[in-house]
N, C-alpha and C positions, 0 to 999 in steps of 0.2 A: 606947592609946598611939600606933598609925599616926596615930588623927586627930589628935592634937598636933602630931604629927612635920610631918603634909602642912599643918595649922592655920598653926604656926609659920614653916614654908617658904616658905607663902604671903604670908605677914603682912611676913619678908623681902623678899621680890621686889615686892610691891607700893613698899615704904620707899623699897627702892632706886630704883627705876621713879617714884617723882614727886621724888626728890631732883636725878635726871637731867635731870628734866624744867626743874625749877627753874632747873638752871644751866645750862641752851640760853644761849645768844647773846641777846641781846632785838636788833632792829632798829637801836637807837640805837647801841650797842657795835657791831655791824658797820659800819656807817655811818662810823665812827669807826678801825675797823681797816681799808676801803677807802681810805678817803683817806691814813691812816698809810704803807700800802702802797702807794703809785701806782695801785690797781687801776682807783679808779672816774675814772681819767684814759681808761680805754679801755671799761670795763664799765660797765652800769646793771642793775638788779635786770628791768626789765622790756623795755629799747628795745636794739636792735643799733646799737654805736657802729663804733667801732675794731673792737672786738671783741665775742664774739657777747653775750649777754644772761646773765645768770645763771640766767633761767629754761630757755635754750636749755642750757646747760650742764650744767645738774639733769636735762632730759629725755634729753641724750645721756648722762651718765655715772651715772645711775639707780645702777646695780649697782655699780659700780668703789669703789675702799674711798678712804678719805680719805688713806691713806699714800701712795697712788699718784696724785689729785691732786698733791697737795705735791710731790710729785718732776718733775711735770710744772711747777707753778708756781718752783720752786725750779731748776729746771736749762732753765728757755723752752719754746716750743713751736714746730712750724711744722706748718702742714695741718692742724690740727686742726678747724680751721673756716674755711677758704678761703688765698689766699695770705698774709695777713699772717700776720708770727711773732711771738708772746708775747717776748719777752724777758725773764731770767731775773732773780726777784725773790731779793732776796737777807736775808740775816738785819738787817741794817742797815735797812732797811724794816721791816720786820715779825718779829715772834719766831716758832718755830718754834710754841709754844703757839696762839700768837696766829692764826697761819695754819691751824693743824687746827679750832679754834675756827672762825672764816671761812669753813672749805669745807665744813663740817659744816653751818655755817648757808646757806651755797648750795646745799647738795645738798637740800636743803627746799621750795627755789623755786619 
């Protein structure tokens, strides 16, 4: 009966775990949610413009949860990454879905 129980458990968390996976962001849909947002007017996935890189941004905020991005992009930034300030992206740009979506797929980078 345990190995049902752990059998079954597993058989779960596997499902959920490629369903997750499924619905990641693909490239083109970020691409798409950048530009929606004004981001990729300052950002690129790989080259420091305006502002730093997304790859730059995944290796400093590694740990930090996706809710506290958003509040950082949602309410601007200043010194995060030198003297320019982020300024604050607003729902009218981008949904809030839409932006945990975006930073979830930058925190990948």
């Amino acid at each position: 009966m345990r190995i049902r129980i752990a059998a079954l458990g597993i058989a779960a968390t596997l499902t959920l775990a490629a369903t997750a996976a499924g619905a990641a962001l693909d490239d083109a849909k970020a691409q798409e949610f950048l530009k929606k947002g004004g981001c990729a007017i300052c950002h690129s996935v790989d080259k420091k413009g305006i502002g730093p890189s997304f790859r730059d941004v995944a290796r400093k905020r590694k740990g930090d949860a996706v809710a506290t991005l958003e509040k950082s992009v949602r309410s601007g930034s200043k010194g995060a990454y030198g003297s320019i300030a982020m300024p604050p992206s607003s729902q009218d740009k981008i949904s809030d879905a839409d932006l945990r979506e975006l930073i979830a797929w930058i925190l990948t980078k």
